[in-house]
C-alpha positions as CSV (number, residue, x, y, z in Angstrom):
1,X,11.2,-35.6,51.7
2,X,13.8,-34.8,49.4
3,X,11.0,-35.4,46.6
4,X,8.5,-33.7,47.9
5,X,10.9,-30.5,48.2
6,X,12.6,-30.9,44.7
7,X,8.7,-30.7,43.0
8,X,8.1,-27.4,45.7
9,X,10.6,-26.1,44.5
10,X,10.0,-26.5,41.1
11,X,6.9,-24.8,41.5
12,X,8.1,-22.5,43.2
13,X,10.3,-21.7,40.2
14,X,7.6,-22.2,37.9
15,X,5.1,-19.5,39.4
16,X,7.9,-16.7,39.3
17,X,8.7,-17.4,36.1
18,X,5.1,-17.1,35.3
19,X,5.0,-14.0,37.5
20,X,8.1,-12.5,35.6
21,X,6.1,-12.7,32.1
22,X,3.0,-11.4,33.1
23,X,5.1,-8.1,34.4
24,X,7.0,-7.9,31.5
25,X,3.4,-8.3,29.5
26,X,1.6,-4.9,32.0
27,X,5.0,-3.2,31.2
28,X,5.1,-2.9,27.4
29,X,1.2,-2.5,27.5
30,X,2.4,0.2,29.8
31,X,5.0,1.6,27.4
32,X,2.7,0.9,23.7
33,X,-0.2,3.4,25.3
34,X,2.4,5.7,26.4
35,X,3.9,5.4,22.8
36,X,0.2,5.9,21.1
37,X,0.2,9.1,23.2
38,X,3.5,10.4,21.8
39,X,5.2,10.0,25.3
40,X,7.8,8.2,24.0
41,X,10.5,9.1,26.9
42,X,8.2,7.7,29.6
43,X,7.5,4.7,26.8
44,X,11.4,4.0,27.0
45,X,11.7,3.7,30.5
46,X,8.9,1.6,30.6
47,X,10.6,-1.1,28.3
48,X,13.9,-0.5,29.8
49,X,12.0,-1.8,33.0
50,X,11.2,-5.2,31.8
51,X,14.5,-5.7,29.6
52,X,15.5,-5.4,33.8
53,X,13.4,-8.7,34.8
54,X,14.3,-9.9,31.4
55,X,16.9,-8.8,29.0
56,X,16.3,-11.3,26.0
57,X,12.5,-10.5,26.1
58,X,12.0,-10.3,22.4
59,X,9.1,-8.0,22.9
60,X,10.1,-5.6,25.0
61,X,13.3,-5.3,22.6
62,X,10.9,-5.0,19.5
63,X,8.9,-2.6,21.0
64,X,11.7,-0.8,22.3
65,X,13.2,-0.4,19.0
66,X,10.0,0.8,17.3
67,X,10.1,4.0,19.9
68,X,13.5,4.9,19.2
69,X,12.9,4.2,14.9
70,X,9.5,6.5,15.5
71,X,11.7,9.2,17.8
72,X,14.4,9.0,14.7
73,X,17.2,7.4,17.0
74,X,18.3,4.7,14.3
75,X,21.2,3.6,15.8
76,X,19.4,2.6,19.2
77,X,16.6,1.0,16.9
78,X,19.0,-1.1,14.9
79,X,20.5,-2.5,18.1
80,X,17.3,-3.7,19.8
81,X,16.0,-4.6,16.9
82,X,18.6,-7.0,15.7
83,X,18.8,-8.5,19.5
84,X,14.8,-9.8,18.5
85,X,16.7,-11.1,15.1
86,X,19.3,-12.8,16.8
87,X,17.3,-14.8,19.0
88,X,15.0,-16.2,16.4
89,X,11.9,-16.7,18.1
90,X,9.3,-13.8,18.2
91,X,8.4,-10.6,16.6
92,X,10.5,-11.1,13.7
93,X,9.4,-10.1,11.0
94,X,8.4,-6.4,11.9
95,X,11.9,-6.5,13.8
96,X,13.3,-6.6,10.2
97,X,11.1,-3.9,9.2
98,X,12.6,-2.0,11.8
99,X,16.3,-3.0,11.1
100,X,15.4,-2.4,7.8
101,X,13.7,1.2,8.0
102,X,16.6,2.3,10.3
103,X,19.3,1.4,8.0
104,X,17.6,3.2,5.0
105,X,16.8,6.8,7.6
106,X,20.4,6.9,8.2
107,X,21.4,6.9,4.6
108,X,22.3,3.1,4.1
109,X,20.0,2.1,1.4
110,X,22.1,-1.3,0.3
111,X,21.8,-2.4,4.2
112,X,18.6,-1.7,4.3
113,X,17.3,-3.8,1.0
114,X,19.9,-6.6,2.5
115,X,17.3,-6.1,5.8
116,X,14.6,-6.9,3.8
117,X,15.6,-9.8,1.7
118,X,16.8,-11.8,4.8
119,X,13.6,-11.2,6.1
120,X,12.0,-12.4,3.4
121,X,13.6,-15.1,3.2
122,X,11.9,-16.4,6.7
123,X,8.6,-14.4,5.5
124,X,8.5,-14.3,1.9
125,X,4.7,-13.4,1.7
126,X,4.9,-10.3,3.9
127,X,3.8,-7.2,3.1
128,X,5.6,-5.0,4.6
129,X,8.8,-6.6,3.9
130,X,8.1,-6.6,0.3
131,X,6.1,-3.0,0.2
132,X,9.7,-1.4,2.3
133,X,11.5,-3.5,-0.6
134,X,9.8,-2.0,-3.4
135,X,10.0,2.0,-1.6
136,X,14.1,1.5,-1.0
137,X,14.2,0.0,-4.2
138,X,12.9,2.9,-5.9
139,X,14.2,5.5,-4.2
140,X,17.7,4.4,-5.9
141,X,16.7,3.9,-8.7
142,X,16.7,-0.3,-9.1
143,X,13.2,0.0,-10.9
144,X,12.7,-3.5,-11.7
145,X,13.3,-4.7,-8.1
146,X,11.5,-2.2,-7.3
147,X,8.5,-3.7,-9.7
148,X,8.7,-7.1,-8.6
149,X,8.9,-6.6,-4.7
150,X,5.7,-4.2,-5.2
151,X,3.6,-6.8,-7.1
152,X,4.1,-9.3,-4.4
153,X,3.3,-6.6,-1.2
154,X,0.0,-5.9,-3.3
155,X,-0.4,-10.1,-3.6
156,X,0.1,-10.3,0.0
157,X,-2.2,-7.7,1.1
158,X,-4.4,-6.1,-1.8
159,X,-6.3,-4.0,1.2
160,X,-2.6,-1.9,1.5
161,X,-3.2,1.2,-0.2
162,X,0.6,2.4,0.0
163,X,1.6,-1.2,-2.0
164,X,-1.1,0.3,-4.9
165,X,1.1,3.8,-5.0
166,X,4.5,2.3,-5.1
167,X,3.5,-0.2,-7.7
168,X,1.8,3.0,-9.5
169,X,5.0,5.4,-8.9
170,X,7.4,2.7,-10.3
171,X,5.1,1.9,-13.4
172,X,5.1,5.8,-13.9
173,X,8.7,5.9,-14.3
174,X,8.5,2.5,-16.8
175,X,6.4,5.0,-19.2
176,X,3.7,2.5,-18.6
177,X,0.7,4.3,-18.6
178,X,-2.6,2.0,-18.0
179,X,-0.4,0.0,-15.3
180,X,-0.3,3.2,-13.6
181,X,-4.0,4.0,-13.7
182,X,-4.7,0.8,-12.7
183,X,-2.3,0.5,-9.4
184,X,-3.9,4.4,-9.1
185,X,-7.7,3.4,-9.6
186,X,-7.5,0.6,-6.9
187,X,-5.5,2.8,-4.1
188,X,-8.6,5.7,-5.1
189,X,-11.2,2.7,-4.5
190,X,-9.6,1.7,-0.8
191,X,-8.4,5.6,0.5
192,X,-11.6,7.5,-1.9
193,X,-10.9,10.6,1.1
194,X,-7.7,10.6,2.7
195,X,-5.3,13.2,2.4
196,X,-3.3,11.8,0.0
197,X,-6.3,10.7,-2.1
198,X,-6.5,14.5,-4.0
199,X,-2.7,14.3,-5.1
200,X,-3.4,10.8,-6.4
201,X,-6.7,11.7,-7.7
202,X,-4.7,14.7,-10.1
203,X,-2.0,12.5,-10.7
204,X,-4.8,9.7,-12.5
205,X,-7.0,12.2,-14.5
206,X,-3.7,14.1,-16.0
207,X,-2.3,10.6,-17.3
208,X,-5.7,10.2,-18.3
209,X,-5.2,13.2,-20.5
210,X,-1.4,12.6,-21.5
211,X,-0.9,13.1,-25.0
212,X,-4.1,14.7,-26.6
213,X,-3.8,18.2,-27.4
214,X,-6.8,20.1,-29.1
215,X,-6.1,22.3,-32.2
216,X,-7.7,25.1,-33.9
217,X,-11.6,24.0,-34.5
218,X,-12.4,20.2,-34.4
219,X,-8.8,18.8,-34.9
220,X,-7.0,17.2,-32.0
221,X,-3.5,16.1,-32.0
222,X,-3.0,12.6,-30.1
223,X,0.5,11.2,-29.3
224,X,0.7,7.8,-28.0
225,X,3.5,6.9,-25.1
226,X,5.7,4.6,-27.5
227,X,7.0,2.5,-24.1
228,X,3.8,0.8,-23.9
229,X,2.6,0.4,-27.2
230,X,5.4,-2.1,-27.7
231,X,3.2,-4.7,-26.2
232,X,0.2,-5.2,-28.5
233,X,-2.2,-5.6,-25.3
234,X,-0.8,-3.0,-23.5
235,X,-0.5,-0.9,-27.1
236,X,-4.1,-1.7,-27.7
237,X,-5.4,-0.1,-23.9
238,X,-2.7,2.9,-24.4
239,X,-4.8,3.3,-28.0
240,X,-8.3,3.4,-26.2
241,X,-7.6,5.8,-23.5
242,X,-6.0,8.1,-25.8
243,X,-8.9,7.9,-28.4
244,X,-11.6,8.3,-24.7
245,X,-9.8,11.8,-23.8
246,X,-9.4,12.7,-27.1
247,X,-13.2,12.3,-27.5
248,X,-13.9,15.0,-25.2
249,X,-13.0,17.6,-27.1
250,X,-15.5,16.8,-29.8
251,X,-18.9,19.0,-29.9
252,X,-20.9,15.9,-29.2
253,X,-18.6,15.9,-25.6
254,X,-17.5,19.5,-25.1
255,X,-20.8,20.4,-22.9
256,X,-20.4,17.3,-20.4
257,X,-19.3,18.1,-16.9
258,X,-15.3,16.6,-15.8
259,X,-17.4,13.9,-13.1
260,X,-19.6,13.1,-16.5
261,X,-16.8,12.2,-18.8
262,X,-14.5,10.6,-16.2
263,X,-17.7,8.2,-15.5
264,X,-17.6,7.4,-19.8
265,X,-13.8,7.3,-19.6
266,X,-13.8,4.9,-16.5
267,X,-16.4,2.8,-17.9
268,X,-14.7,2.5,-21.9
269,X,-11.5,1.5,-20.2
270,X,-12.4,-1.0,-17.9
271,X,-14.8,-2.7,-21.2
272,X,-11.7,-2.6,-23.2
273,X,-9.3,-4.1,-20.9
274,X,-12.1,-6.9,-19.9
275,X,-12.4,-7.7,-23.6
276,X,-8.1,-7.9,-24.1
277,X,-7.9,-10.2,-21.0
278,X,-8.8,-13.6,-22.5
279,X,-6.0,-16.0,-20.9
280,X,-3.9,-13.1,-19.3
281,X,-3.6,-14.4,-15.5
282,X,-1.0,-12.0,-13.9
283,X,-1.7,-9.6,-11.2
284,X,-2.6,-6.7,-13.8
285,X,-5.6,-9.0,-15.5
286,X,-5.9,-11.3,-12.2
287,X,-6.3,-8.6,-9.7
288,X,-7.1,-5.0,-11.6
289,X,-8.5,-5.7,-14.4
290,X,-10.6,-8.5,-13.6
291,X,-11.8,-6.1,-10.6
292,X,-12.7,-3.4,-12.7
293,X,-14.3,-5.2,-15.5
294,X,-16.6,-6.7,-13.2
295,X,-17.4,-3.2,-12.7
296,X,-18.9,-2.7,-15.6
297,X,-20.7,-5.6,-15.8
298,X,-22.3,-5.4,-12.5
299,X,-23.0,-1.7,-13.6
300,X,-21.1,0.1,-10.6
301,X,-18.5,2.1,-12.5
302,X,-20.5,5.0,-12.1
303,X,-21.0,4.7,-8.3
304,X,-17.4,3.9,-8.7
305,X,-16.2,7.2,-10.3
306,X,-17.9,9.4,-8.0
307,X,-16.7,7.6,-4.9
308,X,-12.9,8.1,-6.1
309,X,-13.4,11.4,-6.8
310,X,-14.9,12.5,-3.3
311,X,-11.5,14.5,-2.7
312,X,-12.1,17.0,-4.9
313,X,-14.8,18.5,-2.9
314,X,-17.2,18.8,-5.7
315,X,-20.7,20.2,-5.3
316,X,-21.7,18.1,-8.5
317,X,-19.6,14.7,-6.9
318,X,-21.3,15.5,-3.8
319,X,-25.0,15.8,-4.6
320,X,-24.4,12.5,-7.0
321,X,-23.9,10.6,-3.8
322,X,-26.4,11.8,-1.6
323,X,-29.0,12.0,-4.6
324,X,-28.3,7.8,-5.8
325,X,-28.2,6.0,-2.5
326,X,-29.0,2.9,-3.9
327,X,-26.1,3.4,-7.1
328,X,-24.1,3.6,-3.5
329,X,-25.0,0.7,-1.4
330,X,-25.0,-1.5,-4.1
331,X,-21.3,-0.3,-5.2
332,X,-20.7,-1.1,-1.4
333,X,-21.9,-4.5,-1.7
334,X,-19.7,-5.4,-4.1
335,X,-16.4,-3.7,-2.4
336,X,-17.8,-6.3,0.5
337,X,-17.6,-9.1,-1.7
């Protein structure tokens, strides 16, 4: 009898337990679509109600500490979040990004970087924890931390358009001009027509343009960025987008629309940089420019160039893509592959 009461009892135990994680489960479910729905009070109470049944549930602490980062209460954040870090079991990595995030909102950048890195330590692939790396990094100024946690978010997920623009913003400020397209080009190809795709869009055609000044009749004046050219490969690409805008302003050139020239430009620059690759193998010959050589050679950079520029708005851009719907799908295809 005393068996047979001792395994009841056990399932007994057993089932409530169950019980217990299935309510926690319908309560944070509860509290995410309140969150979604900007409720984030009600969202709260809802977590709040299953860190009752169980106070070391590591997702009701993460997702409690998510609400009160996204409702700019850092200090609550940091607490729940470093409860999930503490126990070392689930939902730790984004709890890092949370501990992380909240350190640098309240003006703690050096925390906030020490966040990340011990999170990387456990995830050292993540991208988030490298991409949240690379944007603290930046933001004081450490550029080359800055460079190498970027390259690694991008490695980890090259489908993360904000990895492409902090990897562009920090080669910007490393006077490195065709590393900037390049991070620029790829963020254009995944986000062709968000709201941040017109600013980026600007940002690509006026490096495009840097240094070229036309003079009185045919002369132009062309001033290549001396931080690049120190590299010969890099020097080299520098040389041939200089010479591409430069040959706009000729009379052969002068009559062809922007979208027509940036298609010529594209197209020259992504040859050039195909032909300088030869044994090259990191991510800027690996990943860009082995991506947008095979552009060319699969003849999509036009399709290309009028797909990145659909944030402008242009009549001409527009009337390209409904007028070539094959030059589209089969630029499509390829982005599949």
């Amino acid at each position: 009898m005393r068996l047979i009461f001792t395994l009841t009892l056990g399932l007994l135990l057993s089932g409530n337990i169950f019980c217990q994680e299935d309510k926690i489960k319908e309560l944070v479910s509860q509290g995410t679509d309140l969150h979604d729905q900007g409720k984030y009070d009600e969202a709260i109470a809802k977590y709040k109600a299953a860190l009752d049944i169980d106070k070391n549930s590591t997702l009701a602490n993460y997702e409690l500490s998510y609400t009160y980062m996204t409702t700019e209460k850092y200090d609550d954040a940091i607490k729940y979040s470093k409860r999930v870090i503490e126990q070392n079991t689930d939902h730790l990595q984004p709890a890092y990004v949370v501990l992380g995030s909240s350190l640098d909102m309240k003006g703690k950048p050096k925390d906030a970087i020490k966040a990340y890195e011990d999170g990387l330590i456990k995830f050292p692939n993540s991208n988030l924890l490298n991409y949240n790396l690379a944007l603290t990094s930046y933001n004081i100024k450490d550029y080359d931390k800055a460079e190498q946690a970027a390259i690694k978010a991008v490695y980890a997920k090259p489908t993360h358009g904000s990895s492409h623009i902090i990897l562009a913003s920090v080669m910007k400020v490393k006077g490195e001009r065709v590393k900037t397209l390049l991070s620029l080009y790829y963020f254009l190809m995944l986000e062709p027509n968000s709201k941040r795709s017109i600013t980026n869009l600007n940002i690509l055609k006026n490096m495009l343009n840097e240094g070229v000044v036309p003079q009185s009749g045919n002369d132009i004046t062309v001033n290549i960025p001396s931080t690049a050219s120190k590299d010969s490969l890099w020097g080299a690409a520098e040389m041939s987008v200089s010479l591409s805008s430069a040959a706009k302003h000729t009379d052969e050139n002068k009559d062809k629309s922007n979208i027509v020239y940036f298609v010529e430009t594209n197209r020259s620059l992504f040859s050039i940089l195909g032909e300088l690759k030869k044994d090259n193998s990191d991510i800027w010959w690996s990943l860009y420019v082995t991506k947008f050589y095979d552009l060319v050679q699969s003849k999509n950079y036009e399709a290309f160039s009028y797909y990145i520029s659909q944030s402008t708005n242009s009549d001409e851009v527009k009337n390209w893509i409904a007028n070539n719907p094959d030059k589209m799908q089969s630029f499509k295809d390829w982005m599949k592959k």
